[in-house]
VOTOR-236453 format. One record per residue (C-alpha): residue number from 1; chain; x, y, z. Coordinates in steps of 0.5 Angstrom, whole numbers. Example, Ala and Ser with C-alpha at 12.3 -4.5 7.8 and 13.67 -1.06 7.14 Angstrom:
2
1,A,25,-9,16
2,A,27,-2,14
END
This chain:
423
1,A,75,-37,42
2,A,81,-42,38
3,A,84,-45,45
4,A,90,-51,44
5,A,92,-52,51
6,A,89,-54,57
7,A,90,-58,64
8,A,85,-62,66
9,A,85,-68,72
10,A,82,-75,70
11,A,81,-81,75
12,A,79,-88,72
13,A,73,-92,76
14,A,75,-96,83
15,A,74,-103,83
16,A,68,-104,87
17,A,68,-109,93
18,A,68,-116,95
19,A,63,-118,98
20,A,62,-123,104
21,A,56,-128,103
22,A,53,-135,105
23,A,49,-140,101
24,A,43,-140,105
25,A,38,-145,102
26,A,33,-149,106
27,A,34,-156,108
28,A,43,-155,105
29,A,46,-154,112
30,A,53,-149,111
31,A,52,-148,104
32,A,59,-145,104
33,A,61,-138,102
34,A,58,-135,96
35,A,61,-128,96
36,A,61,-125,88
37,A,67,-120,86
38,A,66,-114,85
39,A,66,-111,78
40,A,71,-107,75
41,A,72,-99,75
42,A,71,-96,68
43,A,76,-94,64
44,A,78,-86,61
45,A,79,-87,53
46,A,81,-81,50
47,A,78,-82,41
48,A,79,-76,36
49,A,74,-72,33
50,A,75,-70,27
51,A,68,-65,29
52,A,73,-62,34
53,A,77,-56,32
54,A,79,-53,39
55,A,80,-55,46
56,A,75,-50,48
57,A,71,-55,52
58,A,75,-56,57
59,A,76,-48,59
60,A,68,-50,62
61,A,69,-57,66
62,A,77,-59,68
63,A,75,-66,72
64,A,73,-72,68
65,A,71,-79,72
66,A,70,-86,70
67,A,64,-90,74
68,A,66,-94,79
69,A,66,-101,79
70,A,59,-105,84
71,A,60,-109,90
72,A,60,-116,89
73,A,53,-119,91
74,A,51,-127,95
75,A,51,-132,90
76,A,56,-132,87
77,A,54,-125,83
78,A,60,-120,81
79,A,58,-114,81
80,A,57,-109,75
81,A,62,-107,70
82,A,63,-99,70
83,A,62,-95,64
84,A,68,-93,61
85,A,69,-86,60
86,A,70,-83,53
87,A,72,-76,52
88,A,73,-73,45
89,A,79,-69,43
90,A,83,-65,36
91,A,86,-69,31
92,A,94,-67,33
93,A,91,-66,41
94,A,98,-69,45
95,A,97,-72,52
96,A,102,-71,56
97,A,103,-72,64
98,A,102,-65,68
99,A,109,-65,72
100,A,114,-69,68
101,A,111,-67,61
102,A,112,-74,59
103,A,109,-75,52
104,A,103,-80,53
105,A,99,-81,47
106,A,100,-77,41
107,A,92,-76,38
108,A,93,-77,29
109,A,91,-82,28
110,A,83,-86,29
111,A,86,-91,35
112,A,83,-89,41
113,A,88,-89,48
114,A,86,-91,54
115,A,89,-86,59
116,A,86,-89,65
117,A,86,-96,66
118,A,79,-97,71
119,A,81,-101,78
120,A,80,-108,78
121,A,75,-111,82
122,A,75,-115,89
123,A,75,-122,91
124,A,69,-124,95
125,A,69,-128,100
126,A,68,-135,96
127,A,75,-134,93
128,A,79,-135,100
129,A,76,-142,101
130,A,81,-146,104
131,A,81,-154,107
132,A,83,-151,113
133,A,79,-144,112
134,A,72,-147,110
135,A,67,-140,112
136,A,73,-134,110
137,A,69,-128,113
138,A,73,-123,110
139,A,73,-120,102
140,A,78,-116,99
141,A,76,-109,96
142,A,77,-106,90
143,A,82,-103,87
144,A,83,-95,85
145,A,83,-93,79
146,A,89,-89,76
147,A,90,-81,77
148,A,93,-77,72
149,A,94,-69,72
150,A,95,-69,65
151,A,96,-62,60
152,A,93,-62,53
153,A,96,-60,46
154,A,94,-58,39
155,A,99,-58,34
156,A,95,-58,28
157,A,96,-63,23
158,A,99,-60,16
159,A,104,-62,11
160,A,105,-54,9
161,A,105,-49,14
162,A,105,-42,12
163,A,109,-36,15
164,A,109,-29,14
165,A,108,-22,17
166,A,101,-21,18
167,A,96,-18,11
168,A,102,-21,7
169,A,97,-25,3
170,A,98,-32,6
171,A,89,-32,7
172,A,89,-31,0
173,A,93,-37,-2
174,A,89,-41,2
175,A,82,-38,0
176,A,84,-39,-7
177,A,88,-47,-8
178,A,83,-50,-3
179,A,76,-49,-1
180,A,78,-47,6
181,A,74,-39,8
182,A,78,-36,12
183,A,77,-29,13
184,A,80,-23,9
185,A,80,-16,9
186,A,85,-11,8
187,A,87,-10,16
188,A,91,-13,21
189,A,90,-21,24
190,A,84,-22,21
191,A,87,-29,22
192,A,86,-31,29
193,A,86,-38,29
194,A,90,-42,24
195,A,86,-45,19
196,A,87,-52,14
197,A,85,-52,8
198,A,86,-59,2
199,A,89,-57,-4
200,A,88,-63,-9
201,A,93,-64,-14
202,A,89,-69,-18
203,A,89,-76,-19
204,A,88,-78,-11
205,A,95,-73,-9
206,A,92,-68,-5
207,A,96,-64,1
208,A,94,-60,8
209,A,96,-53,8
210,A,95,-49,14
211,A,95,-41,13
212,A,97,-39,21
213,A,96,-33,24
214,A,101,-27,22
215,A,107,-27,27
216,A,111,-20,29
217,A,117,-19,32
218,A,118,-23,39
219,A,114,-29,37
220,A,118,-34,39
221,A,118,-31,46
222,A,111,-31,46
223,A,110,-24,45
224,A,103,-23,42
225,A,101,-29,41
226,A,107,-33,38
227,A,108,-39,42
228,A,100,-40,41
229,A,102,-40,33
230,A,108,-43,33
231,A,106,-50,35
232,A,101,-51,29
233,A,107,-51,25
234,A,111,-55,29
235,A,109,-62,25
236,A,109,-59,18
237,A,113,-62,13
238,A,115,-55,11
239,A,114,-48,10
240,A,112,-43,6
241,A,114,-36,8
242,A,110,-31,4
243,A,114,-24,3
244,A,110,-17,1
245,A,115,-16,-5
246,A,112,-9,-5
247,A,113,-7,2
248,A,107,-4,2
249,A,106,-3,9
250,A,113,2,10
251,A,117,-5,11
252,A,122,-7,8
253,A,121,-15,6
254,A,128,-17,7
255,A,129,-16,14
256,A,121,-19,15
257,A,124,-25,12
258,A,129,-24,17
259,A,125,-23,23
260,A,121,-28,22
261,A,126,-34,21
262,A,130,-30,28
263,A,123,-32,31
264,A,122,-39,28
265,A,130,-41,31
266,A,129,-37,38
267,A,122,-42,39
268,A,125,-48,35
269,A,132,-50,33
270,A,128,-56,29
271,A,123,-51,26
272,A,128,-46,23
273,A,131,-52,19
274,A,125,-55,16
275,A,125,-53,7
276,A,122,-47,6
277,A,119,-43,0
278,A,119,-36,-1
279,A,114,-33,-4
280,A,114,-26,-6
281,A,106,-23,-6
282,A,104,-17,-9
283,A,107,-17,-15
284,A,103,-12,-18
285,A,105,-7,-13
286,A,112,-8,-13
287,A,117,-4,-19
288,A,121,-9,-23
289,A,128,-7,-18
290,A,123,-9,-12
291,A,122,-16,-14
292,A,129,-17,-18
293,A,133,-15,-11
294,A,128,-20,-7
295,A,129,-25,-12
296,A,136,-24,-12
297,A,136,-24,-5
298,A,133,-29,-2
299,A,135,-35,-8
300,A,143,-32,-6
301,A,141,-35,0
302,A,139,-42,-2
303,A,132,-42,-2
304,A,127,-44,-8
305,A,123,-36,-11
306,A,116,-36,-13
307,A,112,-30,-15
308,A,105,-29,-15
309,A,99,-25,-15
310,A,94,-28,-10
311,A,88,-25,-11
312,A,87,-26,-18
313,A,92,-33,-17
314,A,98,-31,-22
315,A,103,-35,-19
316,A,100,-39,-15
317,A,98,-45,-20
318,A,106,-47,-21
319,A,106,-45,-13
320,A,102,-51,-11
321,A,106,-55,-16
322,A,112,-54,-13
323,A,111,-55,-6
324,A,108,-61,-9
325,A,114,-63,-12
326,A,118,-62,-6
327,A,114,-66,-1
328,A,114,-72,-5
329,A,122,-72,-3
330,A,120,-71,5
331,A,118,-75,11
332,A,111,-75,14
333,A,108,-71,18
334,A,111,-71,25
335,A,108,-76,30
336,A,111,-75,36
337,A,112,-82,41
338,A,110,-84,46
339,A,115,-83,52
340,A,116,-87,59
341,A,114,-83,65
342,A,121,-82,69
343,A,121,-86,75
344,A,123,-82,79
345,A,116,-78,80
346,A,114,-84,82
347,A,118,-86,88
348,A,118,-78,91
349,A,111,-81,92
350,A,114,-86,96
351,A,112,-81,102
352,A,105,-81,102
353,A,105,-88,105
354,A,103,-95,105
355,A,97,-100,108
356,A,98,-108,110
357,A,93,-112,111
358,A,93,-119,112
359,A,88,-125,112
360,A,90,-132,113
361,A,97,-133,110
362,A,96,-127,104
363,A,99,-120,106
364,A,95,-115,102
365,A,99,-108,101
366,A,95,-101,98
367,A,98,-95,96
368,A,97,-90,91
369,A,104,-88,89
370,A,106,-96,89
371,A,100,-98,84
372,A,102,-93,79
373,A,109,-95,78
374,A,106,-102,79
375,A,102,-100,73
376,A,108,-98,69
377,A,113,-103,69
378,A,114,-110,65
379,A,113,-115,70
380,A,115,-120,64
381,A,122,-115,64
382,A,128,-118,68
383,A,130,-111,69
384,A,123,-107,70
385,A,122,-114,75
386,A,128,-113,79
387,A,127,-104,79
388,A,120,-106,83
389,A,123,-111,88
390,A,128,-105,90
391,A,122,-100,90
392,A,118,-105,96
393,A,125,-105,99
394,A,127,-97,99
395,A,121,-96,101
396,A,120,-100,106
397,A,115,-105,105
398,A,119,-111,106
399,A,121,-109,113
400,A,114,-108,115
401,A,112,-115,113
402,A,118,-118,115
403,A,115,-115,122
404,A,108,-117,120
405,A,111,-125,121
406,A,110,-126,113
407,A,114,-133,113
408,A,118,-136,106
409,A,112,-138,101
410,A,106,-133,104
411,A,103,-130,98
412,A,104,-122,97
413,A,98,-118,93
414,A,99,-112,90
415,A,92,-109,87
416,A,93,-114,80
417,A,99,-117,82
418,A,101,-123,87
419,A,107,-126,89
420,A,111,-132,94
421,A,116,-128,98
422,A,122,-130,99
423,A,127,-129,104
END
C-alpha cells in the first residue's frame, strides 16, 4: 500500500551520569577525585533513501530512540558515547513538528538532518574540585535528550506533474517518453500510487515526470483520494493537464478541464496558478469538430494545446519538447525552508514545572519544557538572549533561586549552558 503521511515519536539518547570516585592507589594517601563523565546521548538522524519509495514503515513501528549515553567510571574514565540512530525516509519526506506544523526539514537533497540532538553527559566528580572543596561527593546527571512528536510528508519531487480525469492516458504518456512501467489497462485507477518516470532530452538534459493518480470531482476536498494525490504535485514546476479530446467515456472534456482546475484552486490557490499545458489525447477517437472546438477552447483561455495519440506516440515527441522549452524559463523545484518553532508551544509547557539543585556555589536547574527553548534559541543572539532571560523570570525561576540563597556571582547551569547570576 502507497502510504505518504505518517506520525511518529522520536526521543534522542540522555546523557549518561557522572560518577563519583576516588583515586585508590597503595602507598597514595587522598589520591583525590577521579570520577569520569558521563558519555553523550545518541543522536536521531534522518538521510534519504532513494530505495524508498513510500512511508509504509512507519504504519508498523511509531517510536524510534536513540542509545543513552554510559555512566562515568573511576579513573577519570568517560563513559561510552550513544549510537546514533539513523532512519531512512523518501526523497521529498517533509518533517514537521506534530502540534505547530512548523517545517523542520525538507529531505531533497543527500544532507542528513539531525531531528534530535543526543543529551549531553554529566560531570563526574573530579570536575567540581575546588581548593576549598578537595573531595566533592557529588557528580551531575546527564542531560535528556530531545523529544519530538513529529509528522511525516512525501511530496514527490517531479518538474512535471500530470493531471487529468482517471483512463484519460496520462500512464500512457509516461509508459512511452521514459522508462517508468505503470500499470495500464482499459479501466478506472489503474494508477493507485503516483508514479515518476525520466524523460531524456539528450545531451545531459532530462526532466522528472510524475503520472499522478486520476482525480474526480471533489478532489480538493479530499473526496476519493484527492488530497493524498494532490500534494504530489504541490513541488512541480508545472503541469500537464491531459484532456479526452473524444469524450469517450459520456464526458464532456471542457468541463473536465473545468473541474479539475476547480479542484486544483479549492486545495491550493499556488498550485492553480503554476503553467500549465493541455493535451488533448485520443485523437484518433475525436471528429475533427471535437478537436477544433477544444483547441479553440482551451487556447481562447490562454493555455499552450498540443494533440497527441498516446499509444502509438503521435504527438508526443513535440510534447516533451515543448515542456522542455517551458521549463528552462521556470524555477527549480520546490524546496520548502525550514520554519522557526512558535515560542509559544514552548512557554505553555512552562507548567510541567522545574527542578533546582544546588552544590556548592552552582545551582543546577532541569526541566523538559525549559531545555527544548534552550535548544533553540541563539545565546550568541542580543534578542534570543534577552527572550530567554524573560522565560526564567515569567516562569518563575529567578524567584526560586532568589529564595534558594543564590548570591551575585553563583553559577546557574542550565543542561549545556551556564551563567554568573546578576541580581
Amino acid at each position: 500500500m502507497f502510504v505518504d503521511i505518517a506520525q511518529i515519536k522520536i526521543k534522542a539518547g540522555d546523557g549518561g551520569n557522572g560518577a563519583v570516585a576516588f583515586h585508590r592507589e597503595k602507598y597514595v594517601a587522598a589520591g583525590g577525585p577521579d570520577g569520569g563523565d558521563g558519555g553523550r546521548g545518541g543522536n536521531i538522524i534522518f538521510i534519504v533513501d532513494d530505495n524508498l519509495a513510500t512511508l509504509a514503515d512507519f504504519r508498523y513501528k511509531s517510536k524510534y530512540k536513540g542509545e543513552n549515553g554510559g555512566n562515568g567510571e573511576t579513573g577519570r574514565r568517560s563513559g561510552k558515547q550513544g549510537a546514533d540512530l539513523v532512519i531512512r525516509v523518501p526523497r521529498g519526506t517533509i518533517i514537521r513538528e506534530k502540534e505547530s506544523g512548523a517545517v523542520m526539514a525538507d529531505m531533497s537533497s543527500d544532507e542528513p538532518f539531525v531531528a534530535a540532538k543526543g543529551g549531553r553527559g554529566g560531570w563526574g566528580n573530579r570536575r567540581f574540585a575546588t581548593p576549598t572543596r578537595q573531595a566533592p561527593r557529588f557528580a551531575k546527571d546527564g542531560a535528556p535528550g530531545e523529544e519530538w512528536d513529529i509528522s511525516l510528508e512525501l511530496k514527490l519531487l517531479a518538474d512535471v506533474g500530470l493531471l487529468g480525469f482517471p483512463n484519460v492516458g496520462k500512464s500512457t504518456l509516461v509508459s512511452v517518453v521514459s522508462e517508468a512501467k505503470p500499470i495500464i489497462a482499459d479501466y478506472h485507477f489503474t494508477t493507485i500510487v503516483p508514479v515518476l518516470g525520466v524523460v531524456y532530452m539528450g545531451e545531459g538534459k532530462s526532466f522528472v515526470m510524475a503520472d499522478i493518480p486520476g482525480l474526480i470531482e471533489g478532489a480538493g476536498e479530499g473526496v476519493g483520494l484527492g488530497h493524498e494525490f494532490l500534494r504530489h504535485v504541490e513541488r512541480c514546476r508545472m503541469l500537464v493537464h491531459i484532456l479526452d479530446a473524444a469524450g469517450s467515456e459520456g464526458r464532456d472534456p471542457i468541463e473536465d478541464f473545468e473541474t479539475i482546475n476547480r479542484e486544483l484552486k479549492i486545495f491550493n490557490t499556488e498550485l492553480a496558478q503554476r503553467p500549465q499545458i493541455v493535451v488533448a489525447n485520443k485523437i484518433d477517437l475525436a471528429t475533427d469538430e471535437q478537436l477544433s472546438r477544444l483547441r479553440e477552447y482551451i487556447t481562447g483561455k490562454g493555455y499552450e494545446f498540443h494533440a497527441m495519440c498516446a499509444p502509438i506516440s503521435e504527438g508526443t515527441r513535440e510534447i516533451v519538447n515543448a515542456i522542455s522549452k517551458k521549463l528552462d524559463t521556470l524555477p527549480p523545484v520546490k524546496r520548502y525552508e525550514e520554519e522557526l518553532i512558535p515560542r509559544e508551544f514552548f512557554e505553555n509547557k512552562k507548567d510541567s514545572g522545574y527542578k533546582i539543585s544546588v552544590c556548592g556555589d552552582v545551582f543546577y536547574v532541569e526541566a523538559q519544557w525549559l531545555l527544548k527553548i534552550l535548544q533553540r534559541t541563539n545565546l550568541d543572539d542580543y534578542d534570543s538572549l534577552r527572550y530567554f532571560q524573560r522565560v526564567l523570570l515569567s516562569s518563575g525561576i529567578i524567584d526560586d533561586l532568589r529564595k534558594q540563597g543564590i548570591n551575585e556571582g553563583d553559577t546557574v547551569s542550565i543542561y549545556d549552558f551556564e551563567f554568573e547570576f546578576v541580581n
